[in-house]
TORKOL-940698 format. One record per atom (N, C-alpha, C): residue number from 1; residue in one letter; chain; x, y, z. Coordinates in nm, 2 decimals. Each point is the difference from the previous one (the first is absolute). Example, Ala and Ser with C-alpha at 12.3 -4.5 7.8 and 13.67 -1.06 7.14 Angstrom:
<rs>
+-----+---------+--------+--------+--------+--------+
! num ! residuo ! cadena !      X !      Y !      Z !
+-----+---------+--------+--------+--------+--------+
!   1 !       A !      A !   1.32 !  -0.57 !   0.78 !
!   1 !       A !      A !  -0.09 !   0.12 !   0.00 !
!   1 !       A !      A !   0.09 !   0.12 !   0.00 !
!   2 !       S !      A !  -0.04 !   0.11 !  -0.07 !
!   2 !       S !      A !   0.09 !   0.11 !   0.00 !
!   2 !       S !      A !  -0.08 !   0.11 !   0.08 !
+-----+---------+--------+--------+--------+--------+
</rs>
This chain:
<rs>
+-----+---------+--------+--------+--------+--------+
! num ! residuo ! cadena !      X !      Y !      Z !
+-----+---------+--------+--------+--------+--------+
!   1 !       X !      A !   0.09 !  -0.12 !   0.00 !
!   1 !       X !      A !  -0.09 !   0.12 !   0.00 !
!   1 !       X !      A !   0.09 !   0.12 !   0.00 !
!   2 !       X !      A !  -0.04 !   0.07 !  -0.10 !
!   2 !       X !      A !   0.07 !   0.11 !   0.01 !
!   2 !       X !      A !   0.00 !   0.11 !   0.12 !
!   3 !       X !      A !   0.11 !   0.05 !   0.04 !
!   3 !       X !      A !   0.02 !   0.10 !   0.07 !
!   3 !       X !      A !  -0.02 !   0.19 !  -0.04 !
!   4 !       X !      A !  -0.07 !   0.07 !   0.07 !
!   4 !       X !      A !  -0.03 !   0.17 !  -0.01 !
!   4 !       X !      A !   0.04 !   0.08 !   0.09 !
!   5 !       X !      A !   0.09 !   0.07 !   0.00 !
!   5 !       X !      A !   0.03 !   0.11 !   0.06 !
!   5 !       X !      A !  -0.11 !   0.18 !   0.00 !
!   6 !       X !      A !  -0.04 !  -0.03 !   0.08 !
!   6 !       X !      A !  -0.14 !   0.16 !   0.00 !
!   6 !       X !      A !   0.07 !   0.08 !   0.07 !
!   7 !       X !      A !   0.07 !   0.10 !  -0.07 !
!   7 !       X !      A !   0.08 !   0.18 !   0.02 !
!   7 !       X !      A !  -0.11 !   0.07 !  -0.03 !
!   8 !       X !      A !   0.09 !   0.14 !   0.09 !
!   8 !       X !      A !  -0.12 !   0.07 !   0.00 !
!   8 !       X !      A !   0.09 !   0.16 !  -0.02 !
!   9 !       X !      A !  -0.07 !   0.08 !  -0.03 !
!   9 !       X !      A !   0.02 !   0.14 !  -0.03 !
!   9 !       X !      A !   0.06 !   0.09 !   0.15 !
!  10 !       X !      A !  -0.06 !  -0.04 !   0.10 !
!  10 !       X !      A !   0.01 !   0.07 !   0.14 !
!  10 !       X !      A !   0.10 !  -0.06 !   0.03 !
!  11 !       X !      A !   0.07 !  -0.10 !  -0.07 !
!  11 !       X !      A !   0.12 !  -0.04 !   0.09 !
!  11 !       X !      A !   0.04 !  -0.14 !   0.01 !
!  12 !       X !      A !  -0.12 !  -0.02 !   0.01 !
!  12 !       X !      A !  -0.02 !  -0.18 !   0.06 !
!  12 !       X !      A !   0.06 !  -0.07 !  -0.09 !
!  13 !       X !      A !   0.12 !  -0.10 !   0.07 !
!  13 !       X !      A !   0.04 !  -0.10 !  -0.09 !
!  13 !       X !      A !  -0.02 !  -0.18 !   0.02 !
!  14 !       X !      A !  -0.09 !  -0.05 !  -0.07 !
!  14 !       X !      A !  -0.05 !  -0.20 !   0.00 !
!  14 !       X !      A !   0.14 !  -0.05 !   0.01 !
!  15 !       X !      A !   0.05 !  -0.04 !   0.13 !
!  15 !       X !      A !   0.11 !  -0.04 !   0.03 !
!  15 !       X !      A !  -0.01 !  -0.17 !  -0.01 !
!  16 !       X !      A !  -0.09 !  -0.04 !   0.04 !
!  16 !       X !      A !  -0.07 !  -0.15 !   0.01 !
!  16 !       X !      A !  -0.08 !  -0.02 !  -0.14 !
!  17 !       X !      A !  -0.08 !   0.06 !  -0.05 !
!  17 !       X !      A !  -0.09 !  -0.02 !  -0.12 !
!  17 !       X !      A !  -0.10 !  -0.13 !   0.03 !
!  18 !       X !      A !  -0.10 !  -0.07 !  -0.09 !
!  18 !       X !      A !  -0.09 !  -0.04 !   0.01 !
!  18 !       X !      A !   0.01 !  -0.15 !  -0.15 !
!  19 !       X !      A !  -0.03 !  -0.08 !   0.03 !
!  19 !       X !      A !   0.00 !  -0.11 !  -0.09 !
!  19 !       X !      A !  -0.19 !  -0.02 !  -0.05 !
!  20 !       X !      A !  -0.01 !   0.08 !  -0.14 !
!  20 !       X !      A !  -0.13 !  -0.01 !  -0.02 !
!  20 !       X !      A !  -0.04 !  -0.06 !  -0.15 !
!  21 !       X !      A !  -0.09 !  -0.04 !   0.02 !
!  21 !       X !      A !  -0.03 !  -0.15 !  -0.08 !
!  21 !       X !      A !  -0.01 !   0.08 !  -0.16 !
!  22 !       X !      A !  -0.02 !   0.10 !  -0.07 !
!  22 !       X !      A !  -0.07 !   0.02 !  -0.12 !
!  22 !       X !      A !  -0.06 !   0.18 !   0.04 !
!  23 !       X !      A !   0.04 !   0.06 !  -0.14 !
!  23 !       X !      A !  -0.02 !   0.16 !  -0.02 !
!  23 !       X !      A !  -0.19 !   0.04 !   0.08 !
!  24 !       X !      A !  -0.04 !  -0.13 !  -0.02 !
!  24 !       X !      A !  -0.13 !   0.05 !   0.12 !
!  24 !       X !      A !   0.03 !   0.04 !   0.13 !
!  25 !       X !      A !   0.02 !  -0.10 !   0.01 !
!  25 !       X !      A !   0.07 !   0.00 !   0.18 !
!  25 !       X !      A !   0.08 !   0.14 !   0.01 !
!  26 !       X !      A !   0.07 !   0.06 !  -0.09 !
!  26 !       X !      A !   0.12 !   0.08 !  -0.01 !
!  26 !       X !      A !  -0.05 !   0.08 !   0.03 !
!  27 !       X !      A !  -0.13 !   0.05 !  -0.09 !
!  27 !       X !      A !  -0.06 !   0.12 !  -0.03 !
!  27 !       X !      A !  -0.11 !   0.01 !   0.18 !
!  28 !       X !      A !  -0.06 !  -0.10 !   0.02 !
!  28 !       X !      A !  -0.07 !  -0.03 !   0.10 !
!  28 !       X !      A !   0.08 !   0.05 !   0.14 !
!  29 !       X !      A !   0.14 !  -0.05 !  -0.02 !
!  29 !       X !      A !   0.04 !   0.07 !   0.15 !
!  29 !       X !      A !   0.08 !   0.11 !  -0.03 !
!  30 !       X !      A !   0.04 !   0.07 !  -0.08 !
!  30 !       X !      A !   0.05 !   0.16 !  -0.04 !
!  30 !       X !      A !  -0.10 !   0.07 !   0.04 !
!  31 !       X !      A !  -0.18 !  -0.04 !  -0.08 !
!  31 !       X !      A !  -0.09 !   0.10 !   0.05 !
!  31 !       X !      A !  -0.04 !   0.01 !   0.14 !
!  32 !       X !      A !   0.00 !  -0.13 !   0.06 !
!  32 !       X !      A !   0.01 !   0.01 !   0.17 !
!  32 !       X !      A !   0.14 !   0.05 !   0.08 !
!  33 !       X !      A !   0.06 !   0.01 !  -0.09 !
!  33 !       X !      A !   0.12 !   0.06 !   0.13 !
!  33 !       X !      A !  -0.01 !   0.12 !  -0.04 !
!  34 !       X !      A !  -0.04 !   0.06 !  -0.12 !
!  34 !       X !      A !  -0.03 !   0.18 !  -0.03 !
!  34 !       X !      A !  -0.12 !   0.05 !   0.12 !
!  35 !       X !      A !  -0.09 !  -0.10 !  -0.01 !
!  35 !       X !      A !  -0.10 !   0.05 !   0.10 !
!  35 !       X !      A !   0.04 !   0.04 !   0.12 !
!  36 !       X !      A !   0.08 !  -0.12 !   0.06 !
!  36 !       X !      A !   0.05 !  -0.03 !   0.14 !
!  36 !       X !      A !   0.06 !   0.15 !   0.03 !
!  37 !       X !      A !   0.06 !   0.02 !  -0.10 !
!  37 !       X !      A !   0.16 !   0.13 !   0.03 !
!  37 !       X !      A !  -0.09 !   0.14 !  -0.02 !
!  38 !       X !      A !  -0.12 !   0.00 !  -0.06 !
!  38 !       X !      A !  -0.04 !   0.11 !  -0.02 !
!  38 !       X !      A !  -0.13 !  -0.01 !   0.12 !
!  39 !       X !      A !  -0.04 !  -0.07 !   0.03 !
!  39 !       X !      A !  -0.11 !   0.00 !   0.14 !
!  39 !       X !      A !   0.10 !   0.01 !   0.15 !
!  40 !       X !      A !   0.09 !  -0.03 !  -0.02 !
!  40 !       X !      A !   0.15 !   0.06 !   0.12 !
!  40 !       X !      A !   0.02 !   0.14 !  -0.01 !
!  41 !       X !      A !  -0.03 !   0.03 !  -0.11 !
!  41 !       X !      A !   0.10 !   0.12 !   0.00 !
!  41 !       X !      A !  -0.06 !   0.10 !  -0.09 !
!  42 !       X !      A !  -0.06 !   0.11 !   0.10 !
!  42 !       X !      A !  -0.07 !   0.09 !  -0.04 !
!  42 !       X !      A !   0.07 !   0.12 !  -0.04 !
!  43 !       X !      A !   0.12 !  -0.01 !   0.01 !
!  43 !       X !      A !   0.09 !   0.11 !  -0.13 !
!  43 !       X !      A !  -0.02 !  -0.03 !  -0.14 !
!  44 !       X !      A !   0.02 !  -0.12 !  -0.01 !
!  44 !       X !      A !   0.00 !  -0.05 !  -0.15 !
!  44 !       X !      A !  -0.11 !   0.10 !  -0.07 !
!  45 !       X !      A !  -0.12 !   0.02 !   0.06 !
!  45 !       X !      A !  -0.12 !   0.09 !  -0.04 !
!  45 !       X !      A !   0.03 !   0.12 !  -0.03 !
!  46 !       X !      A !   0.14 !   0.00 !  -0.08 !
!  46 !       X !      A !  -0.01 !   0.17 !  -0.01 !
!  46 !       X !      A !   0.01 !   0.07 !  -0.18 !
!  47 !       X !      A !  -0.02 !  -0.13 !  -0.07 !
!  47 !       X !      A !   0.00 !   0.08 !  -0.13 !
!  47 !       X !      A !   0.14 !  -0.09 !  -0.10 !
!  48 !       X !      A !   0.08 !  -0.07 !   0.07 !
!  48 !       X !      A !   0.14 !   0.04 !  -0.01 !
!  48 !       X !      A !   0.01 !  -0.19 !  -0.05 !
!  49 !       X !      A !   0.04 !  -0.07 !  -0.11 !
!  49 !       X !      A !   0.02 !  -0.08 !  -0.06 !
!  49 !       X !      A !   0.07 !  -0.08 !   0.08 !
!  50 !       X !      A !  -0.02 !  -0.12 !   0.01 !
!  50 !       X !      A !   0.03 !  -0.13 !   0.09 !
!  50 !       X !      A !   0.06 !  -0.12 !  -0.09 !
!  51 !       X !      A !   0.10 !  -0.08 !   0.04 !
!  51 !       X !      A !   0.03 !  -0.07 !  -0.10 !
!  51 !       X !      A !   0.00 !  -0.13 !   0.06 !
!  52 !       X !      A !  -0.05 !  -0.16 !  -0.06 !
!  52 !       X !      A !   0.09 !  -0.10 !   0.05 !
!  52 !       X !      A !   0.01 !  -0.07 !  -0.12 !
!  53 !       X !      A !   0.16 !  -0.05 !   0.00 !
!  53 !       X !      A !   0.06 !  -0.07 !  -0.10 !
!  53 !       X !      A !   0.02 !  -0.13 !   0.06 !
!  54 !       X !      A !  -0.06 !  -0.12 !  -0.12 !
!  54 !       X !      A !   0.02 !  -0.15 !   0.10 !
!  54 !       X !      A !   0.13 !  -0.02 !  -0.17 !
!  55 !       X !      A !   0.07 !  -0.11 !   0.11 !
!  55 !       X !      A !   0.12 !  -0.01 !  -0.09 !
!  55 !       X !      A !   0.02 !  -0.17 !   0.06 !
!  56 !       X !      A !   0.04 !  -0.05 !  -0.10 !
!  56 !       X !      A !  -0.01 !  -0.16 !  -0.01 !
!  56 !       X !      A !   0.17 !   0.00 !   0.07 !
!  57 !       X !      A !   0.03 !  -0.13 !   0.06 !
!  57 !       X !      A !   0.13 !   0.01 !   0.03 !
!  57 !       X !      A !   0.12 !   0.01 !  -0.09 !
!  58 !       X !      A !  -0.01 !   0.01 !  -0.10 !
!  58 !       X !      A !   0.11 !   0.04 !  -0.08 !
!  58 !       X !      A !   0.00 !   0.18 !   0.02 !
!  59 !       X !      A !  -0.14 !   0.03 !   0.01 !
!  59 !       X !      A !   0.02 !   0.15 !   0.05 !
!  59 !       X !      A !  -0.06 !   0.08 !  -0.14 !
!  60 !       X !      A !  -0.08 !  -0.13 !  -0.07 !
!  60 !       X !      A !  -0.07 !   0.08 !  -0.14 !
!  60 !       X !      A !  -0.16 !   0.08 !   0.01 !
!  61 !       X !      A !   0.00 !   0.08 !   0.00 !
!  61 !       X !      A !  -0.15 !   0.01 !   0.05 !
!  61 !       X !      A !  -0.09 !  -0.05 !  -0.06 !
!  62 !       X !      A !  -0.11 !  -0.04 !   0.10 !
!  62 !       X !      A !  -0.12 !  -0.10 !  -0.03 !
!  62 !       X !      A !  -0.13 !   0.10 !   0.00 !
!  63 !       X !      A !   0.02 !   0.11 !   0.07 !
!  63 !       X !      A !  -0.11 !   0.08 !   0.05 !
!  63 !       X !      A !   0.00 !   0.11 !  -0.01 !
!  64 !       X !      A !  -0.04 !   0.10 !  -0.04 !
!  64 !       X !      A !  -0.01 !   0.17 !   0.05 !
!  64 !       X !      A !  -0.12 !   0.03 !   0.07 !
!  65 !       X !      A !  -0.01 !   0.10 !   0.04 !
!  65 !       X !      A !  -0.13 !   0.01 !   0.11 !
!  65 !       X !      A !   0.06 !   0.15 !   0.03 !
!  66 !       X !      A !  -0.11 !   0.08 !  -0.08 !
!  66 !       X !      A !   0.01 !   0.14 !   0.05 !
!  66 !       X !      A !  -0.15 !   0.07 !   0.04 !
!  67 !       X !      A !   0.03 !   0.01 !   0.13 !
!  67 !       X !      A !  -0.11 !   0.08 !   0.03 !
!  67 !       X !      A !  -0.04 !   0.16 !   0.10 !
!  68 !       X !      A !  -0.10 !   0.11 !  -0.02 !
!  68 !       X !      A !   0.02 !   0.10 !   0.00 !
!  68 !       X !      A !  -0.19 !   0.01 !   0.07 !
!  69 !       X !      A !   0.01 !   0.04 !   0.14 !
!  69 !       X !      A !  -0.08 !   0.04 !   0.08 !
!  69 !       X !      A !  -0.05 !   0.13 !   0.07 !
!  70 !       X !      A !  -0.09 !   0.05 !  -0.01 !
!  70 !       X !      A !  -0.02 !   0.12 !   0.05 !
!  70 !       X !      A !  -0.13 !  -0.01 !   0.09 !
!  71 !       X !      A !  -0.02 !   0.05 !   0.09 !
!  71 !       X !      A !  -0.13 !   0.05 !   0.07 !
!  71 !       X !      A !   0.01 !   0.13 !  -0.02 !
!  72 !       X !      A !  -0.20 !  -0.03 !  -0.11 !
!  72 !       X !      A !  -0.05 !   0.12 !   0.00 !
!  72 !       X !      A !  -0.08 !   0.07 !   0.08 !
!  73 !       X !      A !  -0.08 !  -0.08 !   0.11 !
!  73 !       X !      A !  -0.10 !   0.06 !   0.09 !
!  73 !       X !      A !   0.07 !   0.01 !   0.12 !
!  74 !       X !      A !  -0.06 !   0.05 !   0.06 !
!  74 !       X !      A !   0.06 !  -0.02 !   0.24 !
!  74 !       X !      A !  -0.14 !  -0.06 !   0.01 !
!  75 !       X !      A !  -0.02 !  -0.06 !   0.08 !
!  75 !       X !      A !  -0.10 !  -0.08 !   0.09 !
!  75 !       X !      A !  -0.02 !   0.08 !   0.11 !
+-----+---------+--------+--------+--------+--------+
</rs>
């Protein structure tokens, strides 16, 4: 099973990575780890482009994932 390393734009480096069965799976846990990082972290909400790059172990990328959040109302 192949191996994915999920980096991130803020910093964060997949030191361990993840062994996932097929580009479903791939796509399935990139969109849940974008959630996870963006429901943590209420800076990300400011307008300002987010990046995560999943990269197979040779280090070729498998994945781009850019995303760009804003809050328009206050509650």
């Amino acid at each position: 099973m192949p191996r994915y390393y999920f980096n991130m734009s803020d910093g964060y480096r997949d030191a361990e990575g993840l062994n996932v069965e097929d580009q479903h799976q791939l796509r399935a846990l990139a969109t849940k780890t974008a959630a996870e990082v963006f429901g943590d972290n209420p800076g990300l909400w400011n307008g300002s482009p987010w990046r995560m790059k999943v990269t197979d172990e040779a280090g070729n990328l498998a994945l781009d994932l850019e995303l760009v959040a804003t809050v328009t109302a206050s509650d």
